[in-house]
C-alpha positions, 0 to 999 in steps of 0.5 A: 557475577550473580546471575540476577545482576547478569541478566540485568546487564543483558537486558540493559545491553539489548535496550540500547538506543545504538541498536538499528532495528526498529524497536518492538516490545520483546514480550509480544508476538510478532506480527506476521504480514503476508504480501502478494506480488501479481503476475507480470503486465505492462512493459519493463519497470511498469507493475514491477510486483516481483522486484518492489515487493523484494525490495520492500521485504529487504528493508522490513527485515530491519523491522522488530517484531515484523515477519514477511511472508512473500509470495510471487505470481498472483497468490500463495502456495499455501493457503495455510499461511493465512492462518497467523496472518495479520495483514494481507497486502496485494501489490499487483493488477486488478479488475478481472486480474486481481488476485483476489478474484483469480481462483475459486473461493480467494474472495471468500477466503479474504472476506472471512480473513477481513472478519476475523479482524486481519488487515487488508491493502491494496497498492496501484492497480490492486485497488481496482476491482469490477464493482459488481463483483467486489466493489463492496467488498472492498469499500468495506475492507479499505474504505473504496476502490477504483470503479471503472469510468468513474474513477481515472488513472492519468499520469502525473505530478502529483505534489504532498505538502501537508500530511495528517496525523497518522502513523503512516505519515511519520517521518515523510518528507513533502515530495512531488513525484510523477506518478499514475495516480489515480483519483475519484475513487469510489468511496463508501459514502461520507468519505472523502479527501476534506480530512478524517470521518468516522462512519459506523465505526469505520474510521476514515483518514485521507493519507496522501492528498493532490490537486491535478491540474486543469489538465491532468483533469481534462486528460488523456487518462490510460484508459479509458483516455476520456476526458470524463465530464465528471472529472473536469467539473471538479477542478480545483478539488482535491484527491486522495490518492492514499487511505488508510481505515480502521474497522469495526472488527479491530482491522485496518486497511489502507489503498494506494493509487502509485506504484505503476513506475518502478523507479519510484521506489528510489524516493525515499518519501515514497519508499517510507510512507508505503514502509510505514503503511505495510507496518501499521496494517499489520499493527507493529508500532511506527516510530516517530521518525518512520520505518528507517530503511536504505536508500535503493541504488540504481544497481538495485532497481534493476535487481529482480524485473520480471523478463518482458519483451520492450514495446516496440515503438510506433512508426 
């Protein structure tokens, strides 16, 4: 056989539609996606950074053209892995815990890594961070954050019929899923869950919308319990619980207020909008249908939790 017409055999062979990985254009450099489980908090399969963010990295193995960096305890063990990154995503406790503002010069270090175009997100408490030390910063990365007493962080069942057009939403499902899912975030100013803004470049895209009940508004929230008068005197309007943004500097960023149960996981809408999101900050192409990934059993759930010691129950 020539070896031009082997090579043309070949190529067709690796074209194949019958292939299970996503598919990537073989010409272009793989997109590296470096993601930070927090520290341990909260009882066991609440804030299961380690074990959900093994799982994810599990599944986006089967992604072309996607490489996963992932560190564990709150940051990486080498700074150096941040210089062919092209997306960092913290999934962890935030506030004075974020890990971002756990070490000298972590803030700075993601401000100039922002700057130079690398994507940034945010999941659960991640979102959070004391607005006078980052709360800028962030609403200039992902679009906004969680402000203390502004914001509120109820657990509840949050319904998502309707999706925009956007590459995270592809392929998900409408769902309902109890969650600790906050809302009012504070975001930078004309950004709001009314649909897609752009803003100075920023290009602003409520991804997941809700409407809490007159209840979920009225509280308990987890803390502070509230109710916050704020909060109540908005019933009726709704909430985006997801965002996703696209800078000015070539960079996206997304934040997503779930992920405080661990079982959630086990959804497979709520698994593939948080696949979905992982792959386009880091700019690999989503499919029409969405990053495909296996179902997580009830063995694997309980794979990889972080060892704590169970609440002891009141009384």
């Amino acid at each position: 056989m020539k070896r031009s017409t082997f090579l043309r055999l070949a190529l067709a062979a690796s074209a194949s539609p019958g292939l299970s990985r996503t598919s990537f254009a073989e010409s272009e450099k793989p997109r590296k996606l470096v993601l930070i489980a927090g520290q341990p908090s909260h009882p066991p399969m609440m804030h299961e950074f380690r074990a959900g963010t093994i799982l994810l990295e599990k599944r986006l193995t089967e992604v072309n053209g996607l490489n996963v960096d992932r560190a564990e305890m709150g940051w990486v063990k080498d700074e150096h892995t941040f210089d062919d990154a092209d997306a960092v995503v913290c999934f962890s406790d935030g506030n004075g815990r974020h890990p971002v503002l756990q070490g000298e010069g972590r803030l700075e270090k993601v401000e100039s890594l922002v700057c130079n175009g690398i994507g940034f997100g945010c999941m659960h408490f991640g979102v959070e961070v004391p607005k006078d030390t980052a709360g800028s910063q962030f609403r200039k990365w992902i679009g906004g954050c969680y402000e203390n007493q502004w914001s509120c962080n109820p657990i509840w069942d949050a319904t998502f019929d309707q999706f925009p057009d956007h590459p995270i939403t592809r392929g998900v499902a409408p769902f309902t899923i109890k969650d600790e899912w906050y809302f009012n975030m504070r975001f930078s100013d004309g950004f709001t869950a009314e649909g897609p803004n752009e803003i100075d470049g920023v290009k602003f895209t409520p991804v997941l919308i809700a409407a809490p009940s007159d209840e979920t508004r009225d509280g308990p929230y987890v803390h502070p319990k509230g109710p916050y008068p704020h909060i109540q005197a908005a019933k009726g309007r709704k909430e985006a619980v997801m965002w996703a943004v696209e800078r000015p500097d070539g960079g996206r960023g997304f934040g997503f207020t779930g992920g405080h149960f661990h079982v959630n996981w086990q959804n497979d809408s709520f698994r593939k909008i948080i696949l979905n999101a992982l792959c386009w900050v880091a700019k690999v192409d989503v499919p029409a249908e969405g990053i495909a990934s296996a179902a997580v059993s009830d063995d694997e759930i309980n794979q990889n939790l972080d060892n704590k010691k169970p609440r002891r129950a009141a009384g």
